[in-house]
PyMOL Python script that loads the backbone (N, CA, C, O; Angstrom):
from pymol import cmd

cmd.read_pdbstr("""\
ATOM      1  N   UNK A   1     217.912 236.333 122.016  1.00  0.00           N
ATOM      2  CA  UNK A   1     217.883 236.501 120.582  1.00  0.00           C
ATOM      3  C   UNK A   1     217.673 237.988 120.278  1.00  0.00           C
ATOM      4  O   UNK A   1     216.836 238.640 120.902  1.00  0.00           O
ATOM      5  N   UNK A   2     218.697 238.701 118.991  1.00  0.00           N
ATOM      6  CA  UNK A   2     218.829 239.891 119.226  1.00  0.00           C
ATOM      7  C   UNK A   2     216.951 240.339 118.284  1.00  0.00           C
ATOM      8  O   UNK A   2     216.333 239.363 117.859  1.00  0.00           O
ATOM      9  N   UNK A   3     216.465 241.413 118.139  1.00  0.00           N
ATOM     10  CA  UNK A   3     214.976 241.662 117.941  1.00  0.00           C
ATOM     11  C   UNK A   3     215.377 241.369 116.422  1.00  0.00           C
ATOM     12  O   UNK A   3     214.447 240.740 115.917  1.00  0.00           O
ATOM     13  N   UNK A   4     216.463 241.594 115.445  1.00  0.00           N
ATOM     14  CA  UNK A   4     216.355 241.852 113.907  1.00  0.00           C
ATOM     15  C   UNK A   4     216.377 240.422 114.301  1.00  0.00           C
ATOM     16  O   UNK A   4     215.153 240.296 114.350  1.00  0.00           O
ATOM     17  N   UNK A   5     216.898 239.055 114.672  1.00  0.00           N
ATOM     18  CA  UNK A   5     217.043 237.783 114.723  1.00  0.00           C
ATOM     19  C   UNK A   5     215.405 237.492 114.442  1.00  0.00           C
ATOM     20  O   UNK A   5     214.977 237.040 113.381  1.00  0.00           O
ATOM     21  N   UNK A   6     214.759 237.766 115.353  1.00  0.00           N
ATOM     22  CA  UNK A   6     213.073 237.395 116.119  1.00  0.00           C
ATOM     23  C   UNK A   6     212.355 237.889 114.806  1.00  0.00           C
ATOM     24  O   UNK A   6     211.626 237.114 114.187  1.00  0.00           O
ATOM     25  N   UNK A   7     212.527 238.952 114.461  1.00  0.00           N
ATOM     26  CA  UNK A   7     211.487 239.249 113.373  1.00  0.00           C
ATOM     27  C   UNK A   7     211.931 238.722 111.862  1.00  0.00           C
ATOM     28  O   UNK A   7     211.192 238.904 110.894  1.00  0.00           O
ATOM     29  N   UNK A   8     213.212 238.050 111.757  1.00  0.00           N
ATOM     30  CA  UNK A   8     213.365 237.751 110.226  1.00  0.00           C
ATOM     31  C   UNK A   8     212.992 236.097 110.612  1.00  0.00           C
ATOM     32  O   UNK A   8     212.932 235.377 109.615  1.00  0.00           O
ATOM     33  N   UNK A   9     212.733 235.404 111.958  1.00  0.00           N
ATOM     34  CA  UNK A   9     211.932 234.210 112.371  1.00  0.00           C
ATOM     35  C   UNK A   9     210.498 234.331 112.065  1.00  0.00           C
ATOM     36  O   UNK A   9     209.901 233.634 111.244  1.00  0.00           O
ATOM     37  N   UNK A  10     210.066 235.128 112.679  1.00  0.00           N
ATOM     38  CA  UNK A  10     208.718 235.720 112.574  1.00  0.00           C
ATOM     39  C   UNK A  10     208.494 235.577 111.396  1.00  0.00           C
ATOM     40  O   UNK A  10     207.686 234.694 111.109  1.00  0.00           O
ATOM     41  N   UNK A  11     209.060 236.307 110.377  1.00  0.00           N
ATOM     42  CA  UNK A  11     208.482 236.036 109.094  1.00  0.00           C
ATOM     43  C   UNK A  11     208.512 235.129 108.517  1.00  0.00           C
ATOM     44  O   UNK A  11     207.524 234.750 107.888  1.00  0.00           O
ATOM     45  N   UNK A  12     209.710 234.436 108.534  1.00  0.00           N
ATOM     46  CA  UNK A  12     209.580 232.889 107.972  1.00  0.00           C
ATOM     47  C   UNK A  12     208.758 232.236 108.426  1.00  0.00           C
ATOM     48  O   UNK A  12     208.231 231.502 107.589  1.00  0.00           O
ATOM     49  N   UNK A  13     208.200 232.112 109.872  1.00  0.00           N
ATOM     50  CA  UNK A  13     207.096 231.145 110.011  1.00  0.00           C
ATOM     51  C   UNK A  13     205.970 232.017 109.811  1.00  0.00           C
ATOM     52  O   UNK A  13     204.988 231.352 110.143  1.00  0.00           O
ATOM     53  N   UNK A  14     205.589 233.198 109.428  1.00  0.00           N
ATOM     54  CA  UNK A  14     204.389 232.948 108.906  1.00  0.00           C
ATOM     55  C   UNK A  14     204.074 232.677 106.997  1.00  0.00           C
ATOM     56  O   UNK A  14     203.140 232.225 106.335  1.00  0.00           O
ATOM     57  N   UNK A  15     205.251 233.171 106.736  1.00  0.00           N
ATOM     58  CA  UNK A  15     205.858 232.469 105.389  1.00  0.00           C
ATOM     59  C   UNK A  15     205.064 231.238 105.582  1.00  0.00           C
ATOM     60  O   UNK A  15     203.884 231.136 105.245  1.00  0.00           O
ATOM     61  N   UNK A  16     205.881 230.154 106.230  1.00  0.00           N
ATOM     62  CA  UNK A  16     205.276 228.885 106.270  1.00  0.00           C
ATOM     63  C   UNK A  16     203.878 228.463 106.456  1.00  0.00           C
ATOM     64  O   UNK A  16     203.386 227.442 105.974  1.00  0.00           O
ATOM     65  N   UNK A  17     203.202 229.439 107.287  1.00  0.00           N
ATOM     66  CA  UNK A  17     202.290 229.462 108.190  1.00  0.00           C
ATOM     67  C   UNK A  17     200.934 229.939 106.404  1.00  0.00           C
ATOM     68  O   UNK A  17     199.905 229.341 106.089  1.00  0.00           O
ATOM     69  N   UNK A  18     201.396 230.796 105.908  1.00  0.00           N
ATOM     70  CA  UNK A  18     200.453 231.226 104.778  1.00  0.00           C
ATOM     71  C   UNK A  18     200.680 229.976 103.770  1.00  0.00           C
ATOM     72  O   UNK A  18     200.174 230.264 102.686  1.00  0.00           O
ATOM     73  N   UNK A  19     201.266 228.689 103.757  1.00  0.00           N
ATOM     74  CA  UNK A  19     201.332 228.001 102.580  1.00  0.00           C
ATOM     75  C   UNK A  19     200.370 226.645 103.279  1.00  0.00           C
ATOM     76  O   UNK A  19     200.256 225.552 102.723  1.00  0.00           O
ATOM     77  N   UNK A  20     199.735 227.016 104.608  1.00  0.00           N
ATOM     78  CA  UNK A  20     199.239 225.769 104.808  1.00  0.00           C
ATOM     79  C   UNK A  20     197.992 226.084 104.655  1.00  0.00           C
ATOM     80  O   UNK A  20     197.222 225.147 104.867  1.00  0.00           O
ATOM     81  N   UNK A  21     197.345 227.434 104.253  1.00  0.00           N
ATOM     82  CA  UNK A  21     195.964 227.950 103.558  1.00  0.00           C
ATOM     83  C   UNK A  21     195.161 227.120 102.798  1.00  0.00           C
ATOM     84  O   UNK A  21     195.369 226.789 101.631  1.00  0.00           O
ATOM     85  N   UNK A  22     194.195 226.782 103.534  1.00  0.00           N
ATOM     86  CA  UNK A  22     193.490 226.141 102.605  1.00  0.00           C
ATOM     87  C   UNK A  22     192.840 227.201 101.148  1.00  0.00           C
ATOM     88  O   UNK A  22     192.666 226.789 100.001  1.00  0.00           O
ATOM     89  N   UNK A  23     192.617 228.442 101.600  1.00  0.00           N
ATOM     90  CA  UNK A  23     191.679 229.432 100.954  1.00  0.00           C
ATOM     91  C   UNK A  23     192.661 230.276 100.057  1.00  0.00           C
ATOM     92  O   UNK A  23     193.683 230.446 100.722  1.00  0.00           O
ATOM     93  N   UNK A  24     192.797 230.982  98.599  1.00  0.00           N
ATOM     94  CA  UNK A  24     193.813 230.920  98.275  1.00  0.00           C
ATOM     95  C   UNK A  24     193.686 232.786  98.304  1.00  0.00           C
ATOM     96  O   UNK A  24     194.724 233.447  98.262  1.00  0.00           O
ATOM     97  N   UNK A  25     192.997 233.129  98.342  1.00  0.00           N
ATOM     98  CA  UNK A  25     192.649 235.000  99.283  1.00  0.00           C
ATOM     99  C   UNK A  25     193.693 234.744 100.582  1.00  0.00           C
ATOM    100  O   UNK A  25     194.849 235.167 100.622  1.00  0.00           O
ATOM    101  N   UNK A  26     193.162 234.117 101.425  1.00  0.00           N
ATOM    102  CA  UNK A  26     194.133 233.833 102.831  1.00  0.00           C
ATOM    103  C   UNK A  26     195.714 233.491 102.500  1.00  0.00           C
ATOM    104  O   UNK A  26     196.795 233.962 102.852  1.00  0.00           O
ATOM    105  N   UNK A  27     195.392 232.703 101.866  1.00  0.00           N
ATOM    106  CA  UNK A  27     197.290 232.502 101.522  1.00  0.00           C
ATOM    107  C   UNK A  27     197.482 233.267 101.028  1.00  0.00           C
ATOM    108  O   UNK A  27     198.639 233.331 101.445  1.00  0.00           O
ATOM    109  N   UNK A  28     197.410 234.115 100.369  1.00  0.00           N
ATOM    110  CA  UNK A  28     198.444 235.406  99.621  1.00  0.00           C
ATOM    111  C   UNK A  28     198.324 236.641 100.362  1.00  0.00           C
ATOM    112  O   UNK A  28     198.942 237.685 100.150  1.00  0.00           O
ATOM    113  N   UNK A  29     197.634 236.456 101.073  1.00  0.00           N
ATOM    114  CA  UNK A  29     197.436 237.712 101.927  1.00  0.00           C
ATOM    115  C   UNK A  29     198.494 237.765 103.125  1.00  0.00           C
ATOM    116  O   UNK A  29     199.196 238.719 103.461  1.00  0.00           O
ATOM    117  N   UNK A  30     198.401 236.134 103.831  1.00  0.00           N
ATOM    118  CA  UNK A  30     199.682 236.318 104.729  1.00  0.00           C
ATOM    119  C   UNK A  30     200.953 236.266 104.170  1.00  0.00           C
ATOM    120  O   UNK A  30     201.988 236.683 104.690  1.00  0.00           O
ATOM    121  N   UNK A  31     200.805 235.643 102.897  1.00  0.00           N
ATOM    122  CA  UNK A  31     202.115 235.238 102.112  1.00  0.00           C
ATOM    123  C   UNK A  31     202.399 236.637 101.833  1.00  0.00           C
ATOM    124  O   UNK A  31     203.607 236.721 102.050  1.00  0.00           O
ATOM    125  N   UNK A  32     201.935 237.911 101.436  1.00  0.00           N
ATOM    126  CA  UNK A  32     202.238 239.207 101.266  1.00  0.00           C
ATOM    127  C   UNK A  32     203.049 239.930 102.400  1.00  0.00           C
ATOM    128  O   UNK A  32     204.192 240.382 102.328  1.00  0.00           O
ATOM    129  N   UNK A  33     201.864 239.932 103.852  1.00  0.00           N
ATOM    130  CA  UNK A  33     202.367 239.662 105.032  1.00  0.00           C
ATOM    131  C   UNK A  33     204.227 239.466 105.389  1.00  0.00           C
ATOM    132  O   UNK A  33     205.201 240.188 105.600  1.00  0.00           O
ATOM    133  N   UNK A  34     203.924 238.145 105.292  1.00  0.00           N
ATOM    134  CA  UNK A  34     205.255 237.567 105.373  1.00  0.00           C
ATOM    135  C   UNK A  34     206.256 238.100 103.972  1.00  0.00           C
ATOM    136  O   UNK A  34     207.226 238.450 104.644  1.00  0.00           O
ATOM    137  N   UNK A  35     206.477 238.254 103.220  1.00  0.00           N
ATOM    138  CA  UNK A  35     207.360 238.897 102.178  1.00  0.00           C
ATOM    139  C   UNK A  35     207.190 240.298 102.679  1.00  0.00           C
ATOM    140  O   UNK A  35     208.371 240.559 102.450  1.00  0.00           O
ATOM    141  N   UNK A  36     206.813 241.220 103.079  1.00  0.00           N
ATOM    142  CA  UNK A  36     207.022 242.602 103.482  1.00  0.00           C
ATOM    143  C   UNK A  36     208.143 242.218 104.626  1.00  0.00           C
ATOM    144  O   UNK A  36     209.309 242.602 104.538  1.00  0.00           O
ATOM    145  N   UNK A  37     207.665 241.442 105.670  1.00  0.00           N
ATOM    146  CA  UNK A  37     208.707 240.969 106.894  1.00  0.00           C
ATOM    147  C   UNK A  37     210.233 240.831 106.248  1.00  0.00           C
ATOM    148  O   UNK A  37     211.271 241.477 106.391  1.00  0.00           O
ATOM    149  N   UNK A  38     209.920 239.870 105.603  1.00  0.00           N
ATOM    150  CA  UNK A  38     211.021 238.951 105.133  1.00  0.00           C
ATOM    151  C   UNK A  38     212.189 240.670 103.795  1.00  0.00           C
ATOM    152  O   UNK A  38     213.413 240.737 103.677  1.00  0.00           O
ATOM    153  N   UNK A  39     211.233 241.556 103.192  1.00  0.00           N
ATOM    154  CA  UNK A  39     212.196 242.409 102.703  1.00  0.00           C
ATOM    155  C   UNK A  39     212.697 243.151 103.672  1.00  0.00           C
ATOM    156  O   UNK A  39     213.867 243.472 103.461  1.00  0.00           O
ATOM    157  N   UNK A  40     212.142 243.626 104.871  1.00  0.00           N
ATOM    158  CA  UNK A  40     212.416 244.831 105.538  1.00  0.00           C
ATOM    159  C   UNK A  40     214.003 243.636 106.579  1.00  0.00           C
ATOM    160  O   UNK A  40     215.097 243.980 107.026  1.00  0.00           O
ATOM    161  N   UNK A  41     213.520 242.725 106.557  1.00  0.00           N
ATOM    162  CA  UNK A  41     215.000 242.349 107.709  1.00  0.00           C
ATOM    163  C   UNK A  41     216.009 241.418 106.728  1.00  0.00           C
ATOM    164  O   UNK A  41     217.058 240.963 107.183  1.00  0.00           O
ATOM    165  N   UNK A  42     215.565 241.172 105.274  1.00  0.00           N
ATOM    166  CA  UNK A  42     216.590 240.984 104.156  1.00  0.00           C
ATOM    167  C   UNK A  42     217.492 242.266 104.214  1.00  0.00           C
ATOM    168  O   UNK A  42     218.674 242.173 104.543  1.00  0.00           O
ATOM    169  N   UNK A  43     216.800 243.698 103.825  1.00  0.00           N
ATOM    170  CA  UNK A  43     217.490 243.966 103.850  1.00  0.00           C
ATOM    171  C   UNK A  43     218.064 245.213 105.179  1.00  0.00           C
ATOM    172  O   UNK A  43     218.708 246.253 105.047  1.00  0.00           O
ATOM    173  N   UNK A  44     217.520 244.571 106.362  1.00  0.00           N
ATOM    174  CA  UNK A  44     218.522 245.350 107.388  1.00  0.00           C
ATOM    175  C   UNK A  44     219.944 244.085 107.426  1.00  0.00           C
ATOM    176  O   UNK A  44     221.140 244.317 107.605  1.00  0.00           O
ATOM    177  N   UNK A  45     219.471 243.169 107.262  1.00  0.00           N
ATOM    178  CA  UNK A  45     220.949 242.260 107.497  1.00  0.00           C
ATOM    179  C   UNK A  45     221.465 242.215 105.882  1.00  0.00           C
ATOM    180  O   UNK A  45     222.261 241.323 105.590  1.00  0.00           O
ATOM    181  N   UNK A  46     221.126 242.947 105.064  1.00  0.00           N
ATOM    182  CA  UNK A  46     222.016 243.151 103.789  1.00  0.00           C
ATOM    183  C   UNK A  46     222.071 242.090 102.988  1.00  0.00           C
ATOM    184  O   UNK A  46     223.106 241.687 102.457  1.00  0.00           O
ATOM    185  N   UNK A  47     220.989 241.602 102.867  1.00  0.00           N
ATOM    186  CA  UNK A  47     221.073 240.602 101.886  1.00  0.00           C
ATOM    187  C   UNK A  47     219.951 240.212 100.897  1.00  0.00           C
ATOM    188  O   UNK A  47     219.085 239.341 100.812  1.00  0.00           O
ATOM    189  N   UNK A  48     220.418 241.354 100.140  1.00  0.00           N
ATOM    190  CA  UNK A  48     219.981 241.670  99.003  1.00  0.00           C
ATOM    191  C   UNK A  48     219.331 240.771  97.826  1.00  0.00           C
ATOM    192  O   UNK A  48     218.311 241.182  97.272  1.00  0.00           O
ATOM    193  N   UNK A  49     219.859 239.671  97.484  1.00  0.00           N
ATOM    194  CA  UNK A  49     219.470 238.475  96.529  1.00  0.00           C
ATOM    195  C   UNK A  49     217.839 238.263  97.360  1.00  0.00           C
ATOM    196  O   UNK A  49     216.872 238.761  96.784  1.00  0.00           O
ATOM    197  N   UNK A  50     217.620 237.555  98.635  1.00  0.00           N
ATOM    198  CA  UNK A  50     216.544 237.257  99.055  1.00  0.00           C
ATOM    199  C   UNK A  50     215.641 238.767  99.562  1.00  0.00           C
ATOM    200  O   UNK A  50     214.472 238.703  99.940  1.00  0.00           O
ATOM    201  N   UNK A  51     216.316 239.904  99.494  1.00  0.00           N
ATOM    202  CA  UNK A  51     215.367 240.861  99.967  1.00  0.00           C
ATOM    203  C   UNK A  51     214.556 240.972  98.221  1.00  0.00           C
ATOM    204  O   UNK A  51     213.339 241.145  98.149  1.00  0.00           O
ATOM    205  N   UNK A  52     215.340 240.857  97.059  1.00  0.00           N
ATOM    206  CA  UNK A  52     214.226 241.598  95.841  1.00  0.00           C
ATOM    207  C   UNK A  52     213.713 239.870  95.724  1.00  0.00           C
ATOM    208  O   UNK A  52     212.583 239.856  95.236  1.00  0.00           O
ATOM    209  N   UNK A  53     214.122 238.706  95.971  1.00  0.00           N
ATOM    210  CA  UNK A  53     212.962 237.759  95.468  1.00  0.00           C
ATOM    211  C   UNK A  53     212.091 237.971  96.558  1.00  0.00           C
ATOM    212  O   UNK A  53     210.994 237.869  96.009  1.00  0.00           O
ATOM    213  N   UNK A  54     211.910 238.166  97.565  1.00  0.00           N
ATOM    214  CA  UNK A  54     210.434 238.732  98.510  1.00  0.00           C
ATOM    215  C   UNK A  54     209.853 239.896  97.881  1.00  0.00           C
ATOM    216  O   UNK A  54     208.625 239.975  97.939  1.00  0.00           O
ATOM    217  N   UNK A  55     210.458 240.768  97.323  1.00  0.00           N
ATOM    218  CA  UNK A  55     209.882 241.754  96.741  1.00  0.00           C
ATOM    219  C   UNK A  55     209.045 241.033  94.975  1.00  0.00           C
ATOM    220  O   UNK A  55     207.929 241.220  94.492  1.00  0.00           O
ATOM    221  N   UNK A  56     209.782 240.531  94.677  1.00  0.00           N
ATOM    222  CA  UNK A  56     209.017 239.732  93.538  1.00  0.00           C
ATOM    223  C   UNK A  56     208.036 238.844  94.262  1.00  0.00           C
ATOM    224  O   UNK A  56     206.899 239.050  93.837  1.00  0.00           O
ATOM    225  N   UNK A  57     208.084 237.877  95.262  1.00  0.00           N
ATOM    226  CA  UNK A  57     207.142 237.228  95.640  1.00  0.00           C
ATOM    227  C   UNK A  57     205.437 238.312  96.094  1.00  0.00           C
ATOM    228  O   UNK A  57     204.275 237.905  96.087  1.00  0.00           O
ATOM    229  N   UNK A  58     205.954 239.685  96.427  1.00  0.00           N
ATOM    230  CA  UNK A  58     204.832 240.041  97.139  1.00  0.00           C
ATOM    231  C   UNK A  58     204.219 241.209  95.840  1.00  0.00           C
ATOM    232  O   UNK A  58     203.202 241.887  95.991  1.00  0.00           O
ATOM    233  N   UNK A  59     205.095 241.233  94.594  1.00  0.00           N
ATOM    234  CA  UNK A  59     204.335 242.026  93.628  1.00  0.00           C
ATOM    235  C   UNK A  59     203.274 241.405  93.267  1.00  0.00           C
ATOM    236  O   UNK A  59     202.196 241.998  93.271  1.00  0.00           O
ATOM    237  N   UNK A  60     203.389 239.928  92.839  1.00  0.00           N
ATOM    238  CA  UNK A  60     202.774 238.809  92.922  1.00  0.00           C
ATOM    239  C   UNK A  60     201.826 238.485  93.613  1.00  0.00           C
ATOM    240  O   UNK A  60     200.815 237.963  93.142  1.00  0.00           O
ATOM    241  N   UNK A  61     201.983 238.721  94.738  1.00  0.00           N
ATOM    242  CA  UNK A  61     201.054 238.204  95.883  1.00  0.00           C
ATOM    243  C   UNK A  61     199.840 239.311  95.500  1.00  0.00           C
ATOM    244  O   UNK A  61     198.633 239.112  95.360  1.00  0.00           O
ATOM    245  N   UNK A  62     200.623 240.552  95.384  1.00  0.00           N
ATOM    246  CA  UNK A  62     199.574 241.840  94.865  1.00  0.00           C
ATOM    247  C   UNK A  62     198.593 241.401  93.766  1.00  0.00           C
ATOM    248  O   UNK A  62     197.367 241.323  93.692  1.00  0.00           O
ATOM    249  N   UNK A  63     199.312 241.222  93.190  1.00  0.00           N
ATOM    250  CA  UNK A  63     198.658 240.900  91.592  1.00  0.00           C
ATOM    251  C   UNK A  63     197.344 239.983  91.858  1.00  0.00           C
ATOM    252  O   UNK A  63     196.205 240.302  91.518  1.00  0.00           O
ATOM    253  N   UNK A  64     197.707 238.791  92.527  1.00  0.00           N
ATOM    254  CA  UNK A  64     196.858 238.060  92.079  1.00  0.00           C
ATOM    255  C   UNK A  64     195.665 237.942  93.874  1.00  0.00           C
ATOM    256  O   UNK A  64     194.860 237.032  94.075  1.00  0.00           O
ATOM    257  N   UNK A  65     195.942 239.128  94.866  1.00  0.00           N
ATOM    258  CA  UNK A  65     195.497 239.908  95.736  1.00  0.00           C
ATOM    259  C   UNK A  65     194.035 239.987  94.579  1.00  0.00           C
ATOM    260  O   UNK A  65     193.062 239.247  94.437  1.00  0.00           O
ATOM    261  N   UNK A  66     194.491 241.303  93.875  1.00  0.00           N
ATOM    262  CA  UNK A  66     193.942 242.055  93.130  1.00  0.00           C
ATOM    263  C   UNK A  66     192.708 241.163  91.971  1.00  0.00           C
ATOM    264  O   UNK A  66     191.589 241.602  91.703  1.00  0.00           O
ATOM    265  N   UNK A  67     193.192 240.099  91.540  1.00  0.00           N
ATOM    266  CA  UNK A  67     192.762 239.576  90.756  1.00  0.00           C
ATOM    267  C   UNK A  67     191.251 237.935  91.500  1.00  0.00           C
ATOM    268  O   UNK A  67     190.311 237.339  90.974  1.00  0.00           O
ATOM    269  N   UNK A  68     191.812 237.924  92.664  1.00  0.00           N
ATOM    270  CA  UNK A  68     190.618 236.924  93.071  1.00  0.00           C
ATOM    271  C   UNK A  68     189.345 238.337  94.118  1.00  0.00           C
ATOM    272  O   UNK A  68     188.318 238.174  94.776  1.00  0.00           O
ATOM    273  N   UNK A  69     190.082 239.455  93.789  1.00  0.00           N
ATOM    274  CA  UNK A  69     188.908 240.366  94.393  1.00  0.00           C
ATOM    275  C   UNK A  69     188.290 240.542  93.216  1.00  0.00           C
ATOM    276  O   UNK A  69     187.219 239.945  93.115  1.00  0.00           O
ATOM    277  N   UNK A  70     188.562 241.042  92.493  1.00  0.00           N
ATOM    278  CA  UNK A  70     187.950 241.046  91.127  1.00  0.00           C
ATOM    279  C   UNK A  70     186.938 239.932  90.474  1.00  0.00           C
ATOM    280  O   UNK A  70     185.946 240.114  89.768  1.00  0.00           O
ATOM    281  N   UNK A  71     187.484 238.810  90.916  1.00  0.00           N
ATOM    282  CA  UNK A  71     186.666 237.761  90.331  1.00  0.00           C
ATOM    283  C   UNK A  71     185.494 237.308  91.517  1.00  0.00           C
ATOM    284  O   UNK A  71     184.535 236.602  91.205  1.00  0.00           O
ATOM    285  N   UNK A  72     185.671 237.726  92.676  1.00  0.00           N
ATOM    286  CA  UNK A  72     184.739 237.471  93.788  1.00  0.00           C
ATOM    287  C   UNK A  72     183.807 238.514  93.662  1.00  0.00           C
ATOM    288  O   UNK A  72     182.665 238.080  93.809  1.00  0.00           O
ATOM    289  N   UNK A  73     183.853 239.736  93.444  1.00  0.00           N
ATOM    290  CA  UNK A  73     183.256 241.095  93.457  1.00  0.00           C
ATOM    291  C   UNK A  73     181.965 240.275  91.880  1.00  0.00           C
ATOM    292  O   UNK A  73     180.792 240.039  92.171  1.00  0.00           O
ATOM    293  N   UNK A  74     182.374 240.053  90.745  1.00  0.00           N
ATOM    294  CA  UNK A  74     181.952 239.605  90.126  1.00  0.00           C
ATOM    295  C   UNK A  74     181.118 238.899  90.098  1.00  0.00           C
ATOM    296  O   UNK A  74     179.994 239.288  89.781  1.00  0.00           O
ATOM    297  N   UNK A  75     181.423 237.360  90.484  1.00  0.00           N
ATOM    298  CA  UNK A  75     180.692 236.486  90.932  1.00  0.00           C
ATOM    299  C   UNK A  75     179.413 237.086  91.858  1.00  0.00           C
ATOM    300  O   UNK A  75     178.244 236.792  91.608  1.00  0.00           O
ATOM    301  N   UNK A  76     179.797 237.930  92.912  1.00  0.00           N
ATOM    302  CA  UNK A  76     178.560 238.534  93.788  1.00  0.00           C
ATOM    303  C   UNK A  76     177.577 238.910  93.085  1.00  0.00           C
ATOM    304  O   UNK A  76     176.396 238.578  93.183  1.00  0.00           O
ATOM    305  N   UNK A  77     178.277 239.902  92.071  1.00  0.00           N
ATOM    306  CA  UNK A  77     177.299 240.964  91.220  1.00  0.00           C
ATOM    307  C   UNK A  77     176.459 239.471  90.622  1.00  0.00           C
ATOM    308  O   UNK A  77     175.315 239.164  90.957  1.00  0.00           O
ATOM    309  N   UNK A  78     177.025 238.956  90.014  1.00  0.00           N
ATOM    310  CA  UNK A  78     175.967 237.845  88.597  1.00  0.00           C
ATOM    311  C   UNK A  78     175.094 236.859  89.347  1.00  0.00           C
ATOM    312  O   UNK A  78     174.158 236.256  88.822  1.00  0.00           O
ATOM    313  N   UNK A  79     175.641 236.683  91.209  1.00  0.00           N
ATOM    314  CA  UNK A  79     174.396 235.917  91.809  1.00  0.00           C
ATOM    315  C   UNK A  79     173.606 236.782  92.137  1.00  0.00           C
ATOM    316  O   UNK A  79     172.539 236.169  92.123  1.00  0.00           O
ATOM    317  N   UNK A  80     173.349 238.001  92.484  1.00  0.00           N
ATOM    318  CA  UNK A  80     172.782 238.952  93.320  1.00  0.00           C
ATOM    319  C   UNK A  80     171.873 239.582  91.481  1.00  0.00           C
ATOM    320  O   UNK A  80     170.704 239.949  91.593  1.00  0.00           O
ATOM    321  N   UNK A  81     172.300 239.612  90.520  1.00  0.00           N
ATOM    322  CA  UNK A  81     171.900 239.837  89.203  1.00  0.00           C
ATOM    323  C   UNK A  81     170.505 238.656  89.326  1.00  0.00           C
ATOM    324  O   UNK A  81     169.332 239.027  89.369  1.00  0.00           O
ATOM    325  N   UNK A  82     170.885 237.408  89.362  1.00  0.00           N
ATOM    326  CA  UNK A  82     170.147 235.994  89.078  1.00  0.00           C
ATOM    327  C   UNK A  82     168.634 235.997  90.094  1.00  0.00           C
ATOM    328  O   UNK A  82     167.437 235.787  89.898  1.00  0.00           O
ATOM    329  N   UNK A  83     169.517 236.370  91.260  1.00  0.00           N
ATOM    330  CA  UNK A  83     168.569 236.206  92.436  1.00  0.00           C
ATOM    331  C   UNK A  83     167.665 237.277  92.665  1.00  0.00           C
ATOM    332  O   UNK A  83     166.743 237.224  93.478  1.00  0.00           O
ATOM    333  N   UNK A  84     167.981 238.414  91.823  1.00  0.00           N
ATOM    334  CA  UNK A  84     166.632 239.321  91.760  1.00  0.00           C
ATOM    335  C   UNK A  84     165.692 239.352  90.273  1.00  0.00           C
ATOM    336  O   UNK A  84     164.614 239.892  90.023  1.00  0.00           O
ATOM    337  N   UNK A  85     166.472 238.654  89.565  1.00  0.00           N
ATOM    338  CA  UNK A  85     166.147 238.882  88.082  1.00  0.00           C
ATOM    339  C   UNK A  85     164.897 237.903  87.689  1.00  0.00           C
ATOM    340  O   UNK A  85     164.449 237.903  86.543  1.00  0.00           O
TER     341      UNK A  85
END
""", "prot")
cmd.dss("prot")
cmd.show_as("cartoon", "prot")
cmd.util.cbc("prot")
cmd.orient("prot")
């Protein structure tokens, strides 16, 4: 199997591999993971339609990356607030 073959596999199964996450930090993190894979050998084999929806999947993945750190960072602060207060 030629190596661009192996790594646009690679990414699909961990594609797959991030949707069986129980934790939803963990799934978007490999799911990010896997969409970086999945643009870089979209588009060495030129195929463009699935290289920008991985790129939409992993702006996404960013976003909401960004958004359960935010709400965890939070949560810390208001128990760590409680538990000395």
């Amino acid at each position: 199997m030629p190596l661009i073959e192996a790594v646009g596999w690679a990414g699909s199964a961990l594609l797959v591999i991030s949707l069986l996450q129980g934790g939803m930090m963990r799934l978007r993190i490999l799911n990010l993971i896997a969409s970086v894979i999945l643009i870089g050998y979209n588009a060495l084999v030129e195929t463009w339609p699935m290289a920008a929806v991985n790129a939409a999947v992993a702006i996404i993945d960013i976003f909401y990356i960004v958004k359960i750190a935010k709400t965890d960072r939070r949560r810390r602060a208001d128990h760590a607030e409680v538990s000395t207060g």
